[in-house]
N, C-alpha and C positions, 0 to 999 in steps of 0.2 A: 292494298298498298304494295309499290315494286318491291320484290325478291332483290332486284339485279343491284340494287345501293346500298354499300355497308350501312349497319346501324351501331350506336355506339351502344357502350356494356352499360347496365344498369347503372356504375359507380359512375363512368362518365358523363351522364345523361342527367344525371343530379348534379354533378359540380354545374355542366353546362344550365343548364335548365335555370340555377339558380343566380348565373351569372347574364343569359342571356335573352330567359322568356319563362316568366311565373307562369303556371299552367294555366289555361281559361283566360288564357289573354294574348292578344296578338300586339303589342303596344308599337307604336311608331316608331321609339328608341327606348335603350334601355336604359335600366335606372343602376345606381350607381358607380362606384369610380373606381373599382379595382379589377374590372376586365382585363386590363397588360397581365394581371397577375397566371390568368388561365393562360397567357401564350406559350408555356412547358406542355401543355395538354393541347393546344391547336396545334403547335408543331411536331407533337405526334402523332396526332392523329392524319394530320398534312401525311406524315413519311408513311404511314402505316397505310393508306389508302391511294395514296399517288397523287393526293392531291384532291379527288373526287368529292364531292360534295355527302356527308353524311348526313342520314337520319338520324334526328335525337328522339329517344321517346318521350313520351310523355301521355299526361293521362286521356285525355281524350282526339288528341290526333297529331301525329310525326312532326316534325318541324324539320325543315331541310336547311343545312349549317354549309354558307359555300367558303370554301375556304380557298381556291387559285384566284389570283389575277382573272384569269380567263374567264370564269364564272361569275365571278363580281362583278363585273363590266355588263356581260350578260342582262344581270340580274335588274343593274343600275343606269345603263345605256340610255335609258328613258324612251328609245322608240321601237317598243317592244310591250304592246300592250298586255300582252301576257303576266306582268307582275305591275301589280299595283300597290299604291303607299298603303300600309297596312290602317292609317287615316288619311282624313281627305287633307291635300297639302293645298288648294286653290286660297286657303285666304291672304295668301303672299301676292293675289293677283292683284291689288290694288293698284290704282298710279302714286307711289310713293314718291318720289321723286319730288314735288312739290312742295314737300315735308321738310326733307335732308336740310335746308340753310338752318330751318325753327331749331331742328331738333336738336342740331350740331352745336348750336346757341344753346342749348338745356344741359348738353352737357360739359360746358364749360361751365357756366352758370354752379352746377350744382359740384361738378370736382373739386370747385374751391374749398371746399370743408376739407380738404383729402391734404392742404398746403405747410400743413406740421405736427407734430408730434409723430406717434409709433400709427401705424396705417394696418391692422389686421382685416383678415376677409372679412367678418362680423362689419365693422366701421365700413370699409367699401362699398360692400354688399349692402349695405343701409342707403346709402350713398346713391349707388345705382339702380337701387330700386323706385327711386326716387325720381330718377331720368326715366327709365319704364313706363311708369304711371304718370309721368308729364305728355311724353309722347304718345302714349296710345290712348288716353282718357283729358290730356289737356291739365290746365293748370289747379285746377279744382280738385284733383284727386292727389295731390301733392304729399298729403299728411295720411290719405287712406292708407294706413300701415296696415287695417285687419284684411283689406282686400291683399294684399302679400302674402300675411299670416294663412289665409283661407288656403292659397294657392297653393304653400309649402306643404300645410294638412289636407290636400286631397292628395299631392304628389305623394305623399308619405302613406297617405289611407291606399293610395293603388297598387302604392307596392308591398305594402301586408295584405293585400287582397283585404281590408277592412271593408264589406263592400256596405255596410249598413251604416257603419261611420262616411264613406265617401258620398252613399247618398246624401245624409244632413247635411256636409259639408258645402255638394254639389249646389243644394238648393238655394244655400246661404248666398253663395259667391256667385251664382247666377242672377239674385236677385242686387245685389251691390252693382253688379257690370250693369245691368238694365239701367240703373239711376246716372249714371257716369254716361250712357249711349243716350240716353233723354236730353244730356246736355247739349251732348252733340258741339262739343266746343270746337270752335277753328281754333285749325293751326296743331289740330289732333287729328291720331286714326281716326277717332271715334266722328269726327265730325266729318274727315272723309267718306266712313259710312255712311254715314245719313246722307250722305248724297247720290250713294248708289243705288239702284233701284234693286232691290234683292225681301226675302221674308226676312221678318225680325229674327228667324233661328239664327237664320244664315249669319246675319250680322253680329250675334250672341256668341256664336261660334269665332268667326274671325278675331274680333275682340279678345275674346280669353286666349287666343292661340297667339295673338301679337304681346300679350304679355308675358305669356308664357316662354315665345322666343328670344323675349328681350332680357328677360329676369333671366335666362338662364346663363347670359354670355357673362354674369357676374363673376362665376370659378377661372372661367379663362380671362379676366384682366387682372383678377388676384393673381394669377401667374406670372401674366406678364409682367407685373410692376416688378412681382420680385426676383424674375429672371434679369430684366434690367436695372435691378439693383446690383445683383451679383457680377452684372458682365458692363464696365461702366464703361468700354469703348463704343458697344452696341450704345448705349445709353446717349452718349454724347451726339449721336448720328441720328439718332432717332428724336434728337429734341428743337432739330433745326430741318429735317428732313423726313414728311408724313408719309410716303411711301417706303421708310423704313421703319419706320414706328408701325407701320399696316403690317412689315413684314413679321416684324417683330410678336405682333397678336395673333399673326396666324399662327407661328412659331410656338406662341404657349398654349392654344388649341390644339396642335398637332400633339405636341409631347403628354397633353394629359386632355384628350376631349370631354369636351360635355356630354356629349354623343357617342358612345362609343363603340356604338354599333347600329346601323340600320335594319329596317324590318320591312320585308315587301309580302305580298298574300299573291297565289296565282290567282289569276282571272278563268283560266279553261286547264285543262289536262294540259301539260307539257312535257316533253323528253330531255329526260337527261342519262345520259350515256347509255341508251337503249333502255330503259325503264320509263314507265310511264308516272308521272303523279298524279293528283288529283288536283283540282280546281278547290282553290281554299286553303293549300298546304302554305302556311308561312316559311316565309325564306329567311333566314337572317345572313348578313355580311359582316363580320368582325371588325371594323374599318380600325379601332385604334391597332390592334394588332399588326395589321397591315402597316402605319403610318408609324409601327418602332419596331418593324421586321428588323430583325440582324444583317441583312443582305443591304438594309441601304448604310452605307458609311457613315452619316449624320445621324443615326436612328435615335441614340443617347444622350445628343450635344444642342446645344443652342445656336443653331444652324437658318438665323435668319435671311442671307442671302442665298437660301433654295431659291426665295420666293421672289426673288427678282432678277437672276441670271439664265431664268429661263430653268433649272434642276426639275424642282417642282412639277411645272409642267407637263413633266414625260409620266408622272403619275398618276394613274388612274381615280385615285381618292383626292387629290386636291384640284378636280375639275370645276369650274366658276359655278359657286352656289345660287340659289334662287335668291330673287328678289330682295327678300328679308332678312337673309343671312347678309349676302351686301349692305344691305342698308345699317343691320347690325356692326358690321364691321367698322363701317362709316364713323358711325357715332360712336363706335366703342374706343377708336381711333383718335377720335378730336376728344372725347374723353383721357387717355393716358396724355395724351398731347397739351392740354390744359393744366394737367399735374407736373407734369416735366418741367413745364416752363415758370413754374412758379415755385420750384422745389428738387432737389437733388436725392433721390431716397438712396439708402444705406440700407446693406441687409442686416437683420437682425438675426444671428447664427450662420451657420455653415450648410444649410441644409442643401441648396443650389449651388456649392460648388463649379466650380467652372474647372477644376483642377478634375477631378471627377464623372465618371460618369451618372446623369439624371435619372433618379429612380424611377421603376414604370407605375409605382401608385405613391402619392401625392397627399399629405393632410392639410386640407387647406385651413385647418385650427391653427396648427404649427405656423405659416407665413408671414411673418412680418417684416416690417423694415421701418425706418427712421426714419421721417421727412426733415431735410433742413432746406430753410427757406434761400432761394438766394438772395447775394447782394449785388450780383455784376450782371454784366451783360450775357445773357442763359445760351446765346449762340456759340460762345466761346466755352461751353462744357463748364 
């Protein structure tokens, strides 16, 4: 292993480690939501090392932590076959597009439950999981609650390293998606499978992974709703105008991601600043960090016009996502946009303040807000 790349001290390498990569595992992203919290600890380590990319230890081989601009782009550039997704990301490769009118109909369809009373993640989150399982499985799996439940309990067995619990789990909910991909329903992923000519793993795989991307964008629309609850100028722009409502969702993934951090593995030996690695050494990229740096002006605020005056853009982390995260956004989109228009939310507490700046970790228990239904015409706010 290189000499020439700091590594970090035993205490660091446990906070990190626990924040950004369980040991014996290289995962795609990490699991939970208080990553902002270590950015006292990245930006020391940022000053203490120049910025250079550290080694974390850990128990069976170094993890390399890139913390500059420069390296991140590197790392993430995507033509540079040297770092590869630490899994395979091809099942976005579908022709989705097809899909987007159905789906965008599902989730209007199903936001209507969301048109009054108090809206908490729990209720949302039921909500859209709902739209999930419509889109990727068709309309037959509507009620399949324990296929969610499954998915929650391997998320949750992977990251207690439970690995005896994730196998039973694994088996269960691989064998529920097989029944759902037999349907093969139009006007579903699942039925777009079946028309592609691929092994049944392959399509086993895609499957779980399209629910998995879908179910996750649940946290960030529970943000959204109650950032534009809090902030009811945005609110009014964004319930007559869908390219500020898009700004709007990206805005509440920014400030608290699902993702909040990516994971790439080398493919060969690579150099980084005159040391060698090895082939197999996982990379990781901090990206929410990144995305509530102190350096950018907006880092704390509810800053939905980055995303359409061109700000954005010059940033290296909000570069146009794959297939899926678009199409995610699409529908996550026409989803707030279905609730807007048939309901004015209210926050319920102070916790999103607008007077204030946005804390960098987030309970989405805490979130709620007031649906009241409107009586007038919803273009006029």
């Amino acid at each position: 292993m290189p000499r020439g790349l700091p590594r970090t001290t035993v205490l660091e390498s446990l906070r990190l480690t626990a924040l950004l990569l369980p040991p014996g595992s290289i995962p795609h992203v990490t699991h939970g939501r208080d990553l902002l919290r270590s950015r006292p600890l990245l930006a020391a380590l940022e000053t203490r090392y120049g910025g250079r990319p550290v080694l974390v230890r850990r128990p069976r081989r170094p993890a390399l932590l890139v913390l500059s601009k420069r390296d991140a782009v590197r790392v993430l550039a995507g033509n540079d076959t040297s770092y590869a997704p630490a899994l395979d990301e091809r099942p976005f490769g579908l022709p989705t597009d097809v899909l987007r009118p159905r789906f965008i109909e599902i989730a209007k369809e199903e936001a209507a439950d969301l048109a009054s009373g108090v809206v908490d993640h729990s209720r949302l989150n039921a909500c859209w999981q709902r739209v999930a399982r419509r889109c990727v499985y068709g309309d037959g799996a509507t009620r399949d609650e324990e296929l969610t439940r499954l998915l929650e309990g391997l998320t949750r067995a992977g990251r207690w390293r439970a690995s005896r619990r994730q196998e039973i789990l694994s088996g269960r909910y691989d064998a529920r998606i097989i029944d759902h991909l037999r349907r093969a329903e139009p006007g579903s992923l699942a039925g777009l499978i079946a028309e592609t000519p691929e092994p049944e793993a392959r399509g086993l795989m895609q499957a779980a992974y399209w629910l998995m991307g879908f179910g996750c964008a649940a946290a960030g629309l529970t943000q959204t709703l109650a950032l534009l609850a809090a902030h009811p100028g945005h609110r009014k722009t964004a319930r007559s105008d869908p390219d500020h409502l898009r700004a709007c969702l990206r805005e509440g993934l920014r400030l608290w991601p699902s993702v909040p951090a990516l994971a790439r593995v080398t493919t060969t030996e690579t150099s980084w600043y005159g040391s060698a690695v090895p082939a197999g050494t996982p990379v990781l990229v901090p990206v929410a960090a990144h995305q509530r740096s102190p350096r950018l002006p907006y880092a704390d605020t509810f800053a939905p016009e980055i995303w359409l005056d061109g700000t954005a853009a010059t940033e290296w982390w909000a570069r146009p996502g794959c297939d899926g995260v678009n199409l995610t956004l699409a529908v996550g989109t026409a989803f707030l946009g279905a609730i807007l228009r048939t309901a004015r939310p209210k926050p319920v507490g102070r916790l999103l303040s607008p007077h204030r700046p946005l804390p960098h970790a987030i309970d989405l228990a805490r979130l709620r807000v007031s649906m009241r239904p409107l009586r007038r015409d919803p273009a006029r706010g």
